[in-house]
TORPA-4810 file (N, C-alpha, C, O; in nm, 3 decimals):
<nodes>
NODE_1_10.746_8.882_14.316_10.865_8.926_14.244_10.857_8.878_14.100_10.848_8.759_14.074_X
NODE_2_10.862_8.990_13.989_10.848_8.889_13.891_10.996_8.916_13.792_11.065_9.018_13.801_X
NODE_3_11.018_8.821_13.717_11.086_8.821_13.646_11.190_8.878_13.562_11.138_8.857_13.453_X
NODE_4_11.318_8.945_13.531_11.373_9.005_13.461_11.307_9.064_13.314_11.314_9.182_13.280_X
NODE_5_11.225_8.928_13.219_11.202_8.881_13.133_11.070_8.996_13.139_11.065_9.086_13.055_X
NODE_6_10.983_8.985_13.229_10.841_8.996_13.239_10.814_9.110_13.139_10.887_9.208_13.124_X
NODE_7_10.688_9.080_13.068_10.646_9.173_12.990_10.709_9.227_12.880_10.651_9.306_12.807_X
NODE_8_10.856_9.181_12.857_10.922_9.225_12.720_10.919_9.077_12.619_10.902_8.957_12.640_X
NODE_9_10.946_9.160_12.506_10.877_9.038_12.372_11.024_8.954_12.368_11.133_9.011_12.365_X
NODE_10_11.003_8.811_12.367_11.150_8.776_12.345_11.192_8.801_12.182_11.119_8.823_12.085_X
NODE_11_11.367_8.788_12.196_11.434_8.820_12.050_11.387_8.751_11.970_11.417_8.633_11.987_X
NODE_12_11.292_8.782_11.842_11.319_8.727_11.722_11.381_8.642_11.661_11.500_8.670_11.650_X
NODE_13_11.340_8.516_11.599_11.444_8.424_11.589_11.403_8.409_11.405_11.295_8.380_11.355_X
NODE_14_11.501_8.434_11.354_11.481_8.442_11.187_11.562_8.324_11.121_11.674_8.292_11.161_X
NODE_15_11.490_8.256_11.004_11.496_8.170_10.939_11.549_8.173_10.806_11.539_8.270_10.732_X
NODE_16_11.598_8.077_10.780_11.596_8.051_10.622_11.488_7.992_10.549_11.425_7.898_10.597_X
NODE_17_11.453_8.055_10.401_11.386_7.978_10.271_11.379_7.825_10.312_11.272_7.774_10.343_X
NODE_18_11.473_7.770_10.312_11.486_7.648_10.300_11.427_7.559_10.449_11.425_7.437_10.454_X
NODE_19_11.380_7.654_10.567_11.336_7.591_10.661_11.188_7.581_10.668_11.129_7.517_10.755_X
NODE_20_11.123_7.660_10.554_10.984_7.668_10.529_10.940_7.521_10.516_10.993_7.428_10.456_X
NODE_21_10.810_7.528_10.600_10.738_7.389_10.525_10.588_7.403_10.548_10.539_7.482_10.630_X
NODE_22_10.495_7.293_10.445_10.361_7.322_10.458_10.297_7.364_10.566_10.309_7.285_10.660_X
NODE_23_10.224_7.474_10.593_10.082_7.486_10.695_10.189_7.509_10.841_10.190_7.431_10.936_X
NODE_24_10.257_7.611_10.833_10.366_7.663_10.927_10.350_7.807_10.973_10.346_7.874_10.869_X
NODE_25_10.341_7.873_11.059_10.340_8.008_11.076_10.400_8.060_11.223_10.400_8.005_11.333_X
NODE_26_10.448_8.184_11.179_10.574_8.292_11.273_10.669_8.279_11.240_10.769_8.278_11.311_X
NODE_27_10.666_8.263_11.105_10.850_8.282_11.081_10.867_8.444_11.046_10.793_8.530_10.999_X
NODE_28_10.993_8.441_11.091_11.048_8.611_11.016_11.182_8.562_10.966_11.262_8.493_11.029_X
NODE_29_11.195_8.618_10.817_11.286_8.623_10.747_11.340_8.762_10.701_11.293_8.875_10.689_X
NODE_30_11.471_8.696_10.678_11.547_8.863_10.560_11.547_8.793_10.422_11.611_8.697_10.380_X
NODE_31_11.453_8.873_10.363_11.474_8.818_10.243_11.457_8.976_10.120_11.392_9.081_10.123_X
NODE_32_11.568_8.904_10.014_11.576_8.993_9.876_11.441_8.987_9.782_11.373_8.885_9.788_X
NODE_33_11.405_9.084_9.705_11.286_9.102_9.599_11.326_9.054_9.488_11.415_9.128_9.447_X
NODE_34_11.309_8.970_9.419_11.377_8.950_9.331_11.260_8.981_9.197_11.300_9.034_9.093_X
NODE_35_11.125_8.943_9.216_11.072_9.049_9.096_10.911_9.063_9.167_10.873_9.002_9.266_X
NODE_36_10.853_9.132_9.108_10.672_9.129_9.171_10.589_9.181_9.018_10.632_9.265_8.938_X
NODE_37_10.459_9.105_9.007_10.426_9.093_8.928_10.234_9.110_8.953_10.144_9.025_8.959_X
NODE_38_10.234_9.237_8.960_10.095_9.273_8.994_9.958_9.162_8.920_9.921_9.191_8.807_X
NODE_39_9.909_9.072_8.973_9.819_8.987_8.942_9.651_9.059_8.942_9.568_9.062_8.851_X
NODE_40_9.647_9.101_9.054_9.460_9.147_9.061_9.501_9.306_9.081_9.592_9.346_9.154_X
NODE_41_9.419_9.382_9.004_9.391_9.482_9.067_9.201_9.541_9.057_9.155_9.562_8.944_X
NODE_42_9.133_9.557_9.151_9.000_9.546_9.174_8.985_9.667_9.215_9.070_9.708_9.294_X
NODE_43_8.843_9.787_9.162_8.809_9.911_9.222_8.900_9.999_9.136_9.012_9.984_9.086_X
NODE_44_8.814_10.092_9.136_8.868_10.218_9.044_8.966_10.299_9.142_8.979_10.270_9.261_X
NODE_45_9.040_10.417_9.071_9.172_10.459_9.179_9.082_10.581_9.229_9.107_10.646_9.331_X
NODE_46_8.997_10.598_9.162_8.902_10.734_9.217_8.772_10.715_9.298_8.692_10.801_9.333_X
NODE_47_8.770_10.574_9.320_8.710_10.548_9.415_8.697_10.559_9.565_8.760_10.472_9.625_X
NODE_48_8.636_10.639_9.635_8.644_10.637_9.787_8.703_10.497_9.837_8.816_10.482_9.883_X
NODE_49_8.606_10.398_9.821_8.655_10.294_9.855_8.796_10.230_9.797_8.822_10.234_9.677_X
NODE_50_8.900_10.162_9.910_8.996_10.129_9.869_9.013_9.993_9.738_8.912_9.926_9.714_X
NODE_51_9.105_9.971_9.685_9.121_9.955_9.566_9.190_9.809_9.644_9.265_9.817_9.741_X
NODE_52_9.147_9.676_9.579_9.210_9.543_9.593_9.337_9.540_9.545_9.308_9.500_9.432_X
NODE_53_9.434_9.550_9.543_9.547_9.506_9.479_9.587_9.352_9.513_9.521_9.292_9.598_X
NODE_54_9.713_9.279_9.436_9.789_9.158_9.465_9.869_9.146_9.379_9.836_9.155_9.261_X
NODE_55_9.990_9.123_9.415_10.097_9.101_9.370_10.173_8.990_9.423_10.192_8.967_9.542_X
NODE_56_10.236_8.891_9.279_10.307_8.757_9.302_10.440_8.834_9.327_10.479_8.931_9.262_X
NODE_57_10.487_8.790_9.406_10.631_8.890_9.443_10.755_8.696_9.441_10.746_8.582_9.488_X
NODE_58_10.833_8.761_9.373_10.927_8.623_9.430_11.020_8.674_9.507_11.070_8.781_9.472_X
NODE_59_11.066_8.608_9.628_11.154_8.669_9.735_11.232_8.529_9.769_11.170_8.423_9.765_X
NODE_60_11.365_8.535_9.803_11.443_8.499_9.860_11.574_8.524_9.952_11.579_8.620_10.029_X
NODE_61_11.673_8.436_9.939_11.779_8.483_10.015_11.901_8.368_9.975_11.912_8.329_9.859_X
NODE_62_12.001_8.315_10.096_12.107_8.245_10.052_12.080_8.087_10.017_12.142_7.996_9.963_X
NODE_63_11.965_8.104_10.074_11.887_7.912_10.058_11.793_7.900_9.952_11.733_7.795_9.926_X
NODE_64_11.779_8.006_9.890_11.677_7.948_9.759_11.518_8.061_9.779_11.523_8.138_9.875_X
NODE_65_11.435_8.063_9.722_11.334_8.171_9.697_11.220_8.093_9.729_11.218_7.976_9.769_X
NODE_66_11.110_8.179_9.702_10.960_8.176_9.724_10.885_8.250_9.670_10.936_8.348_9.616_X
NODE_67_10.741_8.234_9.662_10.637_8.305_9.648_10.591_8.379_9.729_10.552_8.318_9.828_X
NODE_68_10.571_8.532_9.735_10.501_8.575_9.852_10.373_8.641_9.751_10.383_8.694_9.640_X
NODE_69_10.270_8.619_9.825_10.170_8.679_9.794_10.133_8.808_9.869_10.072_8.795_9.976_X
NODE_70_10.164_8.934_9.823_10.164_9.073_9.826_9.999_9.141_9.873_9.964_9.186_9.764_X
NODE_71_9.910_9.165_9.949_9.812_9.253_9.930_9.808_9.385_9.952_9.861_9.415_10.059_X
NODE_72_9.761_9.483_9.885_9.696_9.593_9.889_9.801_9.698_9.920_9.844_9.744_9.814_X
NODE_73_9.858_9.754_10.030_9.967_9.819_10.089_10.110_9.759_10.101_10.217_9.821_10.104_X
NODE_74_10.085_9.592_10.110_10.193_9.521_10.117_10.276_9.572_9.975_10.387_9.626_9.973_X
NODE_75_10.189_9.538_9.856_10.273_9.581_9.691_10.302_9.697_9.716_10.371_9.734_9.621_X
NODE_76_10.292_9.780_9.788_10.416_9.941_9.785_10.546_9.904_9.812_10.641_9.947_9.747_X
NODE_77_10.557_9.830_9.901_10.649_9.769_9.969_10.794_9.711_9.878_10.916_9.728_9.880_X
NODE_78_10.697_9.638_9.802_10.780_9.531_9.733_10.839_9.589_9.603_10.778_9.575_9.497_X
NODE_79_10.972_9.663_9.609_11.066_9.722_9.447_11.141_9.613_9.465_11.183_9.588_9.577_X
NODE_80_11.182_9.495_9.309_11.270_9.467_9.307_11.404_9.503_9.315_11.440_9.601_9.251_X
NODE_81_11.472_9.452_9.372_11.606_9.460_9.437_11.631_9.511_9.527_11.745_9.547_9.553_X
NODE_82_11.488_9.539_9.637_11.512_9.567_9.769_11.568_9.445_9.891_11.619_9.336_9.866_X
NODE_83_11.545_9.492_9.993_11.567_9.400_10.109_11.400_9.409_10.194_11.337_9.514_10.201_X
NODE_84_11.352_9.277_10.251_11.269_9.340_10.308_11.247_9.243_10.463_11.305_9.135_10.475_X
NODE_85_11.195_9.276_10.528_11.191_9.162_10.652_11.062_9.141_10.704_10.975_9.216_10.750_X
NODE_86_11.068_9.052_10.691_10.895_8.973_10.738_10.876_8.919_10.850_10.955_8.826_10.868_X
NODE_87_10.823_8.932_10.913_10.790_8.950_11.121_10.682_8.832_11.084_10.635_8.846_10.971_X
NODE_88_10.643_8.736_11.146_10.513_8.663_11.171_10.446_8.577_11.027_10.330_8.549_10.998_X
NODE_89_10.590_8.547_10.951_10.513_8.553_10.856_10.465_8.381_10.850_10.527_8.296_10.913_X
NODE_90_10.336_8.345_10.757_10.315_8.181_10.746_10.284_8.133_10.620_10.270_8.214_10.529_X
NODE_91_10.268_7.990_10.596_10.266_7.947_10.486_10.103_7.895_10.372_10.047_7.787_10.357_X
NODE_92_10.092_7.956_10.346_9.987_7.905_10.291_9.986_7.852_10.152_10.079_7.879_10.076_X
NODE_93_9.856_7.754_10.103_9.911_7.669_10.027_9.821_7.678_9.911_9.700_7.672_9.929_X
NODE_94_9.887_7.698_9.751_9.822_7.748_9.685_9.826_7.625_9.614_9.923_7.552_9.635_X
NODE_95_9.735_7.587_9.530_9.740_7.476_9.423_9.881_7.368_9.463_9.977_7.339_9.392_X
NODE_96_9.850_7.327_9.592_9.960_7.234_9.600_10.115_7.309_9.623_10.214_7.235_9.630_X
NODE_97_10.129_7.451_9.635_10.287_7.478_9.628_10.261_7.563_9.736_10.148_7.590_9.773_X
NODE_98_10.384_7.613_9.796_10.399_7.666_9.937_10.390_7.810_9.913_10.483_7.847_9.842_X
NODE_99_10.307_7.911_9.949_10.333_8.072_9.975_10.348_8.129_10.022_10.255_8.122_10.103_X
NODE_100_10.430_8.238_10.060_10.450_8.282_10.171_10.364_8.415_10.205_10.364_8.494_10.111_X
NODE_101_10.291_8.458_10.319_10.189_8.505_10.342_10.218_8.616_10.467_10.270_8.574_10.571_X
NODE_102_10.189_8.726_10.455_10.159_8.786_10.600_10.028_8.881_10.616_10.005_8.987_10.558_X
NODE_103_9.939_8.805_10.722_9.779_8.860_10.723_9.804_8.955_10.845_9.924_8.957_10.868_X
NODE_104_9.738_9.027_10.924_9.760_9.161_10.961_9.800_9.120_11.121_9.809_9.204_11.211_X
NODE_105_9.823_8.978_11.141_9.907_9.008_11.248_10.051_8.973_11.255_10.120_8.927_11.346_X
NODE_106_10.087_9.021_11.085_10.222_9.008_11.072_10.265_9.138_11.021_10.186_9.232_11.034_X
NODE_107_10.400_9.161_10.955_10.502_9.301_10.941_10.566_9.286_10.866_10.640_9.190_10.885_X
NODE_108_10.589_9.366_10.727_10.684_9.336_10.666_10.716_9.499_10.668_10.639_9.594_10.663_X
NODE_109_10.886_9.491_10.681_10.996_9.637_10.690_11.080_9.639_10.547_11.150_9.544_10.513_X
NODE_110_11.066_9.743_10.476_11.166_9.731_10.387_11.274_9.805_10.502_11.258_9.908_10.568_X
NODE_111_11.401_9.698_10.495_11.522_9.736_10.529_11.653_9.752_10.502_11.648_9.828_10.405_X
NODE_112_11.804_9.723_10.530_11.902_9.774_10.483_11.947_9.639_10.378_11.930_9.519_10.395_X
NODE_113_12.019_9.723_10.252_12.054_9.638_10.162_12.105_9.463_10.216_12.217_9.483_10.262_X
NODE_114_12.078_9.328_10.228_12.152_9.251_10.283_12.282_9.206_10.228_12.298_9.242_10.111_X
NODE_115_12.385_9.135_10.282_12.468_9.104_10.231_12.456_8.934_10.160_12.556_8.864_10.178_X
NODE_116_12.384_8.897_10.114_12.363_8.771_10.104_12.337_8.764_9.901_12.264_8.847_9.847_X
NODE_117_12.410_8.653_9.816_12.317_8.666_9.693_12.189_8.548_9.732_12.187_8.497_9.844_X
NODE_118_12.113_8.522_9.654_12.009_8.483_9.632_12.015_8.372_9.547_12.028_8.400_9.428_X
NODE_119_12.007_8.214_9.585_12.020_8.102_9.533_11.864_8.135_9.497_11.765_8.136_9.571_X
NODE_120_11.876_8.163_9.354_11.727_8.130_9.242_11.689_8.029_9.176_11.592_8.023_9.101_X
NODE_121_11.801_7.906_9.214_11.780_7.781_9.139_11.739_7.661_9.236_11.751_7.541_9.211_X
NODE_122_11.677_7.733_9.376_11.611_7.647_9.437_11.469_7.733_9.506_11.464_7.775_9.621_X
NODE_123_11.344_7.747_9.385_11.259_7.755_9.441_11.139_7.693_9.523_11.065_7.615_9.464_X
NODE_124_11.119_7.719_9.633_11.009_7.640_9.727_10.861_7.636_9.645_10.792_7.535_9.634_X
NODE_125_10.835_7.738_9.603_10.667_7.716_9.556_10.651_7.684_9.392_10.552_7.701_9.321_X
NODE_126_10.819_7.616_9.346_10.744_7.503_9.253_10.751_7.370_9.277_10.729_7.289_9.187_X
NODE_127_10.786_7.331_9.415_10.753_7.213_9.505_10.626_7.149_9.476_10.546_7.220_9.538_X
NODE_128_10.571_7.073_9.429_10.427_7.064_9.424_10.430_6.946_9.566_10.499_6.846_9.583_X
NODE_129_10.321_7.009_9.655_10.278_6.864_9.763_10.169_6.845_9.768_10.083_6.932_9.781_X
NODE_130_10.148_6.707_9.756_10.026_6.578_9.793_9.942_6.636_9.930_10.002_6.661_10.034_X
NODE_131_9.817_6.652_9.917_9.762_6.654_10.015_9.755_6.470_10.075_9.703_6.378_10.013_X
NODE_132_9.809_6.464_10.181_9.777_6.240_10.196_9.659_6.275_10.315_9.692_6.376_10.377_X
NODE_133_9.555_6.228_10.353_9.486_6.196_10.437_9.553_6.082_10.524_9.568_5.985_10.449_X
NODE_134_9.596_6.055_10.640_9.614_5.973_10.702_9.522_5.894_10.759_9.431_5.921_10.837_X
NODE_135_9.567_5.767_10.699_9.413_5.662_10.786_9.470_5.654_10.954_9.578_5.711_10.966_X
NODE_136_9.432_5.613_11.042_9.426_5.550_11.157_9.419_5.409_11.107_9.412_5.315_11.187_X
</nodes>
C-alpha cells in the first residue's frame, strides 16, 4: 500500500533575500528586477553556433536584494520591473560576495506583478565574506 504522498513533488517552500547564505542551494524565491546589466556577450548573432551571453541582474524583494547572475536564455527573462520566480535556485560565491545562481537544474518563471516594494538598502552581494579554514 503506498502512500497518499507517493510520487507527487512536495509544495515548494519559498524564501526571503535575507535567508540566503554562503554555499546554499534549492531555494525558490519571488523576487522583483530591479535592473540587469549585460556583462559578456561572446559569438557573433549570425553565427550557427549559439551566442554566450551574461547578465548582472540585481533582484530582490521585501528583505533587501542580490546579485543574480543571468546566462544565455536566462537574460530574455530578466526586464526591469518585472516579477520573476526562481525554483532551485543556489548561491555561489563571487570574489568573496554571495550570487545568486540557477544552473539547469533550476527554473526561473517570469510571473504576476508582486505585491511587495523592494528594500534596496540592504544588499546581500556587497557583503564581503572571509573564506576561514577551520583548524581541528
Amino acid at each position: 500500500m503506498s502512500s497518499p504522498n507517493a510520487g507527487s513533488l512536495r509544495k515548494a517552500v519559498f524564501i526571503k533575500i535575507d535567508q540566503l547564505s554562503p554555499g546554499t542551494s534549492g531555494h525558490n524565491l519571488v523576487l522583483k528586477v530591479i535592473s540587469v546589466k549585460l556583462v559578456l556577450q561572446k559569438g557573433r548573432p549570425d553565427a550557427q553556433v549559439r551566442q554566450t551571453r551574461i547578465a548582472e541582474c540585481v533582484v530582490g524583494d521585501d528583505t533587501g536584494v542580490i546579485v543574480f547572475t543571468a546566462r544565455n536564455d536566462q537574460v530574455d527573462l530578466m526586464k526591469e520591473g518585472s516579477t520573476v520566480v526562481f525554483r532551485n535556485a543556489k548561491i555561489d560565491m563571487f570574489r568573496g560576495s554571495m550570487r545568486l545562481a540557477v544552473d539547469k537544474w533550476g527554473r526561473i518563471e517570469v510571473t504576476e506583478p508582486a505585491e511587495f516594494d523592494v528594500k534596496e538598502d540592504n544588499n546581500l552581494s556587497l557583503v564581503e565574506y572571509e573564506l576561514v579554514n577551520v583548524q581541528e
